[in-house]
N, C-alpha and C positions, 0 to 999 in steps of 0.2 A: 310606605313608612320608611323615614330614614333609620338606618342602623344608627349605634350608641358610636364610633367614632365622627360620623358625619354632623350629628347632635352637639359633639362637645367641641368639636370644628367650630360650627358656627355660633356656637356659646360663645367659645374664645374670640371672635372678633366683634360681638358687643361691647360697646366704653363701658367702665367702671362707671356707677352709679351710686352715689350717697345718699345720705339725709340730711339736711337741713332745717330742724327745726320755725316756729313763728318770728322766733327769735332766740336763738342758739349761741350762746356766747364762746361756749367751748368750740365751735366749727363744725362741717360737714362729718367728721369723722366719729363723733358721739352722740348718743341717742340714749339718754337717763329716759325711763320708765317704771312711774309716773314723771311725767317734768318736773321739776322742782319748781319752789316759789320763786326761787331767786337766783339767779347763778351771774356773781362778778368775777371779771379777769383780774388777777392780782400783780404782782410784781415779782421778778424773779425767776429760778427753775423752777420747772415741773416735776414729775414723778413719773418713770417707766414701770413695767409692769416688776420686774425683777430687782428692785428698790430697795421695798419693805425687808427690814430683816427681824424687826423685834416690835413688841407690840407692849405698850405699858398701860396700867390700867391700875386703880382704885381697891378692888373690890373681888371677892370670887365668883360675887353675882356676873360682874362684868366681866371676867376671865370665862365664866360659862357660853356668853355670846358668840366665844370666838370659839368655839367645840370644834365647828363643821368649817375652820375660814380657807382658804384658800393657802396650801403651802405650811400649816398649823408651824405656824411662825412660834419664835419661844415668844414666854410670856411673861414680865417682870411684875413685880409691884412698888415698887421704887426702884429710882435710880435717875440718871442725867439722861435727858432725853437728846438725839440727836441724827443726823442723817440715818434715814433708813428705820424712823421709827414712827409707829402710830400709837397714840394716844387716845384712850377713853376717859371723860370728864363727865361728872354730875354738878350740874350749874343749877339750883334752884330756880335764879334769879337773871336765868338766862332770859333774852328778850324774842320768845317766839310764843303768840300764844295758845299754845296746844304743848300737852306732857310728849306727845308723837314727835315736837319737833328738833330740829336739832341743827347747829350749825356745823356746818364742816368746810376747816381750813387746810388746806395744800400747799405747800410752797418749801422748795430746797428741800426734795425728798424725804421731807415730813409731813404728816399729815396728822391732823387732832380733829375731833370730833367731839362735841360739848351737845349737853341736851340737859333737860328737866328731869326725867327719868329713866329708866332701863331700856323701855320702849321704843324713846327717841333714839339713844347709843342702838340700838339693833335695826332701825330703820338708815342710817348713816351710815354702819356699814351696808346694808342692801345696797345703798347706791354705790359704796367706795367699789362693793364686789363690781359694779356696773362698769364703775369708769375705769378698774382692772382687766375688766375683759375686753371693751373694747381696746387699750391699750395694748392687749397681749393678742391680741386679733390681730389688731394690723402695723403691730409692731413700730406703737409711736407712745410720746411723753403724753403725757397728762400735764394738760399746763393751770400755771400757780391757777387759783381761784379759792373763792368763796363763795358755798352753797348755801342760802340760808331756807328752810322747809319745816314745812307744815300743814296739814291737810286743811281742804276746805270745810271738808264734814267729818263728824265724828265716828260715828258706825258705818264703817261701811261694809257691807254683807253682801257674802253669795249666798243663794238655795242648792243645794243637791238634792237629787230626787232619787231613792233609789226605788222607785215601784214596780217598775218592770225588768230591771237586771242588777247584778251587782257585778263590780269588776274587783280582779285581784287583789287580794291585802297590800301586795305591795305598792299598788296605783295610788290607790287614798292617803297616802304619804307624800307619794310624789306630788300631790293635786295640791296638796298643804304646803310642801315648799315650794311651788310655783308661787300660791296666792297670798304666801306668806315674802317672797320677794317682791310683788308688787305692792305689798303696805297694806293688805284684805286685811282686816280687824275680826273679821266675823261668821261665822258658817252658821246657814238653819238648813237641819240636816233632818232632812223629808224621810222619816223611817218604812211609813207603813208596813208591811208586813217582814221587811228584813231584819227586824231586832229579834232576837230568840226568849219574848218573854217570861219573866218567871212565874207571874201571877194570872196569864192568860195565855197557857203557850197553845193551846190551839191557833191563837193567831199569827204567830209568829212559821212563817215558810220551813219547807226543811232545807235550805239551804241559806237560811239567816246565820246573823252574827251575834255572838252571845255579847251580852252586855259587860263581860272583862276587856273584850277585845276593843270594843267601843270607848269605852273607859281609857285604853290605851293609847287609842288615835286622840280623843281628846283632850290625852298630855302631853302626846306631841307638839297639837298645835296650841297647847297651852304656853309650853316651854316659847314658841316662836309667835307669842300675840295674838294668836286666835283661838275665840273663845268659838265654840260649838256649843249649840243649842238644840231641840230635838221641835220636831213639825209632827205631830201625830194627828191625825185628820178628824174631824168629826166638826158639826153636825153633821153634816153632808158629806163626800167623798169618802163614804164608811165601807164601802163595798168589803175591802178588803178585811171586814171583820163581820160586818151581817152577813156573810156569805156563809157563814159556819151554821150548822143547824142548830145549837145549841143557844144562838144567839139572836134568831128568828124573831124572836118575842118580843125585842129591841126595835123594830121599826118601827118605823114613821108610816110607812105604809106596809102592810105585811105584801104586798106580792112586789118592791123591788128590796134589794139589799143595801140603795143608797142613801140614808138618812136614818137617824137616830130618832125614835121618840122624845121629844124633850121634857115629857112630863111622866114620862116613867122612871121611880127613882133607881132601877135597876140599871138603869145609862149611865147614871152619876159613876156607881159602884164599879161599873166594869171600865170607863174611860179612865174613873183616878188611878186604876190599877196598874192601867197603861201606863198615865201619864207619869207613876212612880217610877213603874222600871226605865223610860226613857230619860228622866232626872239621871239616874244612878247612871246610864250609859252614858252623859254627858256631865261629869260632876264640878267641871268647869262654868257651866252655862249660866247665862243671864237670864234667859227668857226662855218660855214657855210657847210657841207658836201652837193654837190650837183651832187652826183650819178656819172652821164656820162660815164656808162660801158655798156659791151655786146650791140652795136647799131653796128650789123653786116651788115645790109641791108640798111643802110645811103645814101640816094641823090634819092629816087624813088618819093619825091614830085614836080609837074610841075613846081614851084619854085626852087627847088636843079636841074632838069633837066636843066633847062632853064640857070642855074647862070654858067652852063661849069665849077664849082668847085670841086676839088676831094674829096673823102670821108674824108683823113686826111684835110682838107683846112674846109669842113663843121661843123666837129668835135670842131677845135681848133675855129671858129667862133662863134662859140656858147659857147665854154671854156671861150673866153673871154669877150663874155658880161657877162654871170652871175659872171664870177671873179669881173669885175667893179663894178657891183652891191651890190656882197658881202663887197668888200671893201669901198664902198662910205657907205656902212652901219656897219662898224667897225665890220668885221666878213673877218677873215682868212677862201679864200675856201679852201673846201680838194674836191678830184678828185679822182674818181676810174681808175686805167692807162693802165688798158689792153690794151685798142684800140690803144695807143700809140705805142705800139707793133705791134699788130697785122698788123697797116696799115705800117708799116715797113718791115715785113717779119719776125720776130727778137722772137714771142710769142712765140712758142714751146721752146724756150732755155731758158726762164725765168719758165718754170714750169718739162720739162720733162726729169726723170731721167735715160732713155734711152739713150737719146743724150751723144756721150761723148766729152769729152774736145776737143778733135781736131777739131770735126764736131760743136762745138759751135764755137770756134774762126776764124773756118774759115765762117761760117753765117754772125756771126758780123761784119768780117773786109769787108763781102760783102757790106750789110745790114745796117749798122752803118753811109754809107755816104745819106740814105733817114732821118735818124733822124735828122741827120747834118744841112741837106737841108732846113729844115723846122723847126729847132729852135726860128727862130722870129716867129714865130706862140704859143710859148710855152708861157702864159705868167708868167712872174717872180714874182708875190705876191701868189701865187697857191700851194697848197700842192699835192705833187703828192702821190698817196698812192701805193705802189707796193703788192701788195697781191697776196700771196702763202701759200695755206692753205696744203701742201702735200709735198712739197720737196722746200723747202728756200736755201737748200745748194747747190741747182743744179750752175754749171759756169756762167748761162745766166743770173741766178737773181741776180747774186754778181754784173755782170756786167751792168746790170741794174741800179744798184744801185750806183754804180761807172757812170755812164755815167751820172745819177743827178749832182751827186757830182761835175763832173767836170764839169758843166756848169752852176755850183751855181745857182741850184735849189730844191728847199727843198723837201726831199722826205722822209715817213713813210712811214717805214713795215707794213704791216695788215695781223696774222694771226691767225688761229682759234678755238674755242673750241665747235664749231658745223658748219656742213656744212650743207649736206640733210640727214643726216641719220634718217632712221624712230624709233622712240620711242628711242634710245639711241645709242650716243657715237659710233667712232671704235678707234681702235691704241690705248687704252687705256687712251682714252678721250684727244687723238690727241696730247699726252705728248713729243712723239720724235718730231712733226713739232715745236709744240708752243716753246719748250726748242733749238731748233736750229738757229728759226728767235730772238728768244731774244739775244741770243748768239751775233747772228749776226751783232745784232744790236749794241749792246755795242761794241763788236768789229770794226765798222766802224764810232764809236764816232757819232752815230745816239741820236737824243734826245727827239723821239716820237717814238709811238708802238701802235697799236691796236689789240686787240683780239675781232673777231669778234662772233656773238651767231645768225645764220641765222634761221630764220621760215618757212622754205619752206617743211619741216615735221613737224613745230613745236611742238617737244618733250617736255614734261613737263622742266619746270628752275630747278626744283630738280634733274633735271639729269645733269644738264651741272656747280654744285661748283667744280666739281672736275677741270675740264681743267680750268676754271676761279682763282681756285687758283694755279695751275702748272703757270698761267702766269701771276697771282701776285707773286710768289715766283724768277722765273726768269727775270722778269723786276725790282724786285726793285732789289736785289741782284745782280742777273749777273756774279755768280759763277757756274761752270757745278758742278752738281752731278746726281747721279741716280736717275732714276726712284722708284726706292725700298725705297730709302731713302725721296722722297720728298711726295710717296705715303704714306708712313708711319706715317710721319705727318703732313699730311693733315687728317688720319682716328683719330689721337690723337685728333689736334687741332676741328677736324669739329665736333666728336663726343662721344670721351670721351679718354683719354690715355688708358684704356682698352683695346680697339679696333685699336693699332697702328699695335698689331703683324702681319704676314702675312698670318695667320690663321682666320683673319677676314675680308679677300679680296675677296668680291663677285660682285664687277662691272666687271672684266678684265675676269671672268667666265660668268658670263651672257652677255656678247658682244658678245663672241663665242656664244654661243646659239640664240641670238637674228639677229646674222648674219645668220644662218642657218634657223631659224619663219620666215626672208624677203622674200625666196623665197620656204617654206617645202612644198607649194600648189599646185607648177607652174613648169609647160613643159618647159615654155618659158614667158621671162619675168622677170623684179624684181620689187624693192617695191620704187627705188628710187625716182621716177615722180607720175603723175596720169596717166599712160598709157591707153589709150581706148583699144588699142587691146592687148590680151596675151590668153595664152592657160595653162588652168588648167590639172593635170595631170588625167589618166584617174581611174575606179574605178574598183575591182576585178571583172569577169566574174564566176559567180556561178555554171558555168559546167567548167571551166577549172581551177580547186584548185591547186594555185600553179604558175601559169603564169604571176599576178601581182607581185609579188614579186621577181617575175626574174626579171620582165622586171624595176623594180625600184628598185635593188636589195641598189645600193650604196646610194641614197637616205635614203632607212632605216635603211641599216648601222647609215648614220647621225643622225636619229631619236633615233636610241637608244643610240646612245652616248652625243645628245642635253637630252635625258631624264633622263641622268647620270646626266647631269652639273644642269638641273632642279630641282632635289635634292638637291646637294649637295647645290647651292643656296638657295633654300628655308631653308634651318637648317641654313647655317649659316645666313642669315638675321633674322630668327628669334631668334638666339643666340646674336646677332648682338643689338637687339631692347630693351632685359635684361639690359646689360651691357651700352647702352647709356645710357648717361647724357645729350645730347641736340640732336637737327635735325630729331631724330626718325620719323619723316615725310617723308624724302628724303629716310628712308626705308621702307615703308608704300609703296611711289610708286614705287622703285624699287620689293616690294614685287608683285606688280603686275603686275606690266610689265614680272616677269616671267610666273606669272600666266597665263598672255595671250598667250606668246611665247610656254607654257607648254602643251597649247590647244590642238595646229597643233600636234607638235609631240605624244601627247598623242591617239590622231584620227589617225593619221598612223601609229601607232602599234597597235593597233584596227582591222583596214584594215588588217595588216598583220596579224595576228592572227585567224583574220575571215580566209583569202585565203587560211590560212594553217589547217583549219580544228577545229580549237582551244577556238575559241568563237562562242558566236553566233550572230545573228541581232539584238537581244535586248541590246548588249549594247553598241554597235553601234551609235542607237536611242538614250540612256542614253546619252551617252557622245556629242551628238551635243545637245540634249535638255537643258546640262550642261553650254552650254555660252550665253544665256543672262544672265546668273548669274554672268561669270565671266565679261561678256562686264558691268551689270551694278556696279557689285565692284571698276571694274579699273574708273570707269566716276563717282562713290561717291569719291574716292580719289583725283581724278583728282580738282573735282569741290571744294575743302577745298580751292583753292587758284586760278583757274581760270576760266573764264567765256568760257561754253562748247558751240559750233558752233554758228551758225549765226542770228542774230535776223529777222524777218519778214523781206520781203521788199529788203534784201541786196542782191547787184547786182555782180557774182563774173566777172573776168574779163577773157578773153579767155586765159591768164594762155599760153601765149608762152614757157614758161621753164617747163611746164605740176606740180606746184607745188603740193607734196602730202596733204597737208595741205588745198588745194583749190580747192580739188575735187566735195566737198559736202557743200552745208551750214549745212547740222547737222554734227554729228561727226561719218558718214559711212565710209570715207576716214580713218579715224583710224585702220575698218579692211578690207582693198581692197579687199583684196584674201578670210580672214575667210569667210565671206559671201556668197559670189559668192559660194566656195565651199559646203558650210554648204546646199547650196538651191540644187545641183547639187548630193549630199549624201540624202538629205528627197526626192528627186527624185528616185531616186535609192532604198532607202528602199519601196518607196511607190509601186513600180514596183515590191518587192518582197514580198508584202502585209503588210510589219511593217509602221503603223502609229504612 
């Protein structure tokens, strides 16, 4: 391993490396994020970053904008406007057409910003902050232009999930002004059992958030444009509440805890009760998200038996009472829509890219007259949410979406920037799905979108900016371009212009490697669930030198070529860390995450080396006695921003989808396999006398 000056040696004789946009009018040296719609070069000076001295404005609404601005410049409300000054305008009649949008002109050290409403002025300056900082980065003008902006789509929404941890009060503010400088409109904020209910607190965790403090984050992100909304789960995904003995009598089927009876009125009583207190914790909110996915095994209650109604007939009865409820409580639901499919026959053509176009259209024209059938069951004030986190461009989900459309009902895309993967990302943080359903979206004159952030491994939030700004960059915008191009600044914008070159791309190498740590342990088996059963591989035989390594020959092929990418990853993050200017946290734990991935691989080249005559047992021993060290690095890291497993007392729930995340109440599930094997190798050495 090179030492830290030999590292930043050869750091320093790398060329400087920019970004250049598809078409970038400002030049290499700026990277606005989201792109704007429009950006002209004007006539005249520009503006440096130490320019601005006085900021004139309207209004106190519009003086409030500026609380948090850079330099908290004075603030006039009249007066002659003049070098060194910016300007906030409310233009009715301004010509963009979205209230988000907003023009902003530059030139001879003045700068104005016009919009429709408040929301455009606060999005205007998001970007002025932008072209400040890079300015003040690398110590250049901002030259004259005209930005003119505006989103492509109107909602645009992340998911939080907090099911399996929460992280510190003061992250969830920071996560708000991240996604509130990228122009995110919107949070659906996955409670399950984190809220501290009033009306059902058996369900609520003991280390939930009471609903003032809730209330409080969603004035935060009131104040800065984003509304929050609360996801309380049910039909299905109820664990987290049938799990309670009290609540037993509630199922769908009494021997699991996942599904709600939907024809016992005791379900209504105890979800609205929920769904009250989650209102009151979001009293900002628009909607009401109220789960109703994956409930495959519907009607095994002596109630559903008895009622002779089919799974879809049970389904949509239940759709439609909490719809009424939502709406007699001034909250638009949204609907997870799988089962709509599925009880159709129609699901596989909405996800799978096997299927080809003949054999989907001839599904649908079969298949198409059960939806038909059962439309007055659909109700009409309901969001249907169509989610494809893998393949949106498939025929079946176009026509999915198309069969909304034509029966005027409103339906959102929802897709992803994490599904189950453990500790990080794949498909380079899911950049082709999320840039396809945005796409798509625009394309079908859609005017909501979600990107969801699932917890069922939950990864650190530092791993998942990058897909969260791939899908702020393609929902506001809504212009295709590359991957290269929108990667690149996102590594300018997130952590320094520095670091935009493609020489300082170390997430898209460490997925490769981290895909290979899920399963570097295991016969049989991956890392994606909590699986009870798998089979670890087996470990060399000390009279037959040479037979492990046959017999896993391709395996450690992989190992020494994941031990390649483990390198080269660790230099460049640590080169990476020099050169930022902000975030250097989100490399901190990507630095560990290799660390850990580096483990495996490092232990089976060991083994192989042993079998081939080449080491000996001691360092064998060395190298597993080596990770409590790195398990306790990666869990100081981790803990800078989130609270690590489960407090006393907490109850998990039988985990029908086997979540990795909910294997353990400590944080064991983090290394399923290292473990297990690490105890299966001090066996093995103990049996050849190394303690």
């Amino acid at each position: 391993m090179r030492g830290p000056q030999s590292i930043l040696f050869a750091f320093l004789l790398l060329p400087a490396m920019t970004f250049a946009g598809p078409a970038d009018p400002l030049g290499p040296h700026f990277a606005l994020f989201p792109a704007p719609q429009k950006i002209e070069i004007g006539q005249g000076n520009g503006l440096r970053y130490t320019d601005l001295k006085e900021v004139f404005v309207e209004s106190v609404d519009q003086a409030r904008l500026l609380s948090g601005y850079p330099g908290r410049l004075p603030v006039h409300f009249s007066g002659n406007e003049a070098a060194g000054a910016l300007s906030l305008h409310i233009d009715t009649s301004l010509d963009v057409p979205s209230p988000e949008g907003y023009i902003l002109h530059l030139r001879d050290n003045q700068v104005s910003i016009r919009a429709k409403a408040q929301v455009g002025l606060f999005y205007g300056l998001q970007t002025l902050d932008q072209l400040l900082e890079d300015a003040r980065d690398q110590d250049l003008a901002i030259p004259a232009c005209t930005i003119t902006d505006y989103p492509s789509i109107a909602v645009r929404a992340v998911h939080l999930d907090l099911k399996h941890h929460l992280d510190a009060g003061f992250y969830y503010y920071h996560i708000i002004d991240v996604l509130s400088s990228l122009k995110i409109n919107t949070i659906i904020l996955e409670l399950e059992d984190k809220l501290r209910y009033r009306k059902a607190p058996v369900v609520g965790a003991p280390q939930a958030i009471s609903i003032e403090e809730f209330a409080a984050l969603c004035k935060y992100a009131h104040d800065r444009f984003i509304e929050i909304s609360p996801l309380v789960q049910g039909l299905g995904h109820a664990s987290f509440i049938l799990k309670h003995e009290q609540y037993k009598s509630l199922r769908d089927d009494p021997k699991s805890d996942w599904a709600f009876d939907p024809l016992n009125p005791e379900t209504y009583r105890l979800q609205f009760a929920l769904y009250e207190d989650a209102m009151a914790a979001t009293p900002f909110g628009k909607y009401l998200h109220i789960g109703g996915d994956e409930v495959g095994t519907l009607g095994r209650s002596p109630l559903a038996r008895a009622s002779g109604m089919t799974a879809i007939q049970l389904q949509m009865y239940w759709l439609k009472k909490v719809t009424d409820f939502a709406i007699q409580h001034h909250r638009t639901p949204i609907f997870w829509d799988d089962m709509v499919f599925k009880l159709s026959g129609l699901y596989r053509t909405t996800y799978d890219p096997e299927m080809k176009a003949p054999e989907v259209a001839a599904l649908w024209k079969k298949n198409e007259p059960k939806l038909n059938a059962n439309i007055a069951l659909f109700p009409a004030n309901c969001i249907y949410m169509r989610w494809n986190y893998e393949a949106p461009d498939v025929p079946g989900n176009r026509l999915a979406i198309d069969w909304y459309r034509a029966h005027q009902l409103d339906v959102m895309p929802a897709t992803s920037a994490q599904q189950s993967y453990a500790m990080l990302q794949r498909n380079h943080s899911n950049f082709p799905f999320i840039r396809d359903f945005c796409l798509i979206a625009k394309d079908r004159g859609l005017d909501k979108i979600l990107c969801t952030v699932w917890d069922d491994s939950s990864p650190h939030f530092e791993t998942i900016w990058r897909g969260l700004y791939d899908f702020a960059w393609f929902s506001w915008n809504g212009a295709d371009t590359t991957e290269q191009n929108v990667h690149a600044a996102f590594r300018h914008r997130f952590f320094s212009p520095a670091l935009a070159g493609a020489g300082y791309e170390c997430r898209d190498s460490l997925e490769t490697a981290v895909t290979f740590w899920e399963t570097a342990f295991l016969q049989e088996g991956d890392r994606e669930s909590y699986y009870p059963t798998y089979k670890l591989m087996g470990l060399p035989d000390p009279a037959s030198k040479g037979r492990w390594s046959s017999q896993y020959l391709k395996k450690l092929e992989g190992a020494a070529q994941t031990m390649q990418i483990y390198q080269l990853v660790k230099d460049r993050i640590q080169r990476c860390i020099v050169l930022a200017r902000r975030n250097r946290y989100a490399l901190e734990v990507l630095d560990q995450i290799n660390e850990l991935q580096g483990y495996s691989t490092r232990l089976l080249l060991l083994l192989k080396e042993y079998d081939e005559g080449k080491v000996g047992l001691r360092q064998i021993r060395e190298c597993v006695n080596s990770f409590p060290d790195i398990r306790k690095r990666l869990e100081q890291v981790f803990a800078r921003t989130r609270m690590m497993g489960n407090p006393a007392g907490y109850i998990r729930d039988a985990n029908l989808h086997l979540h990795l995340a909910n294997g353990t109440n400590n944080t064991d599930w983090m290394y399923f396999y290292e473990l297990p094997m690490n105890r299966k190798v001090d066996q093995w050495l103990h049996l050849q006398g190394i303690n």
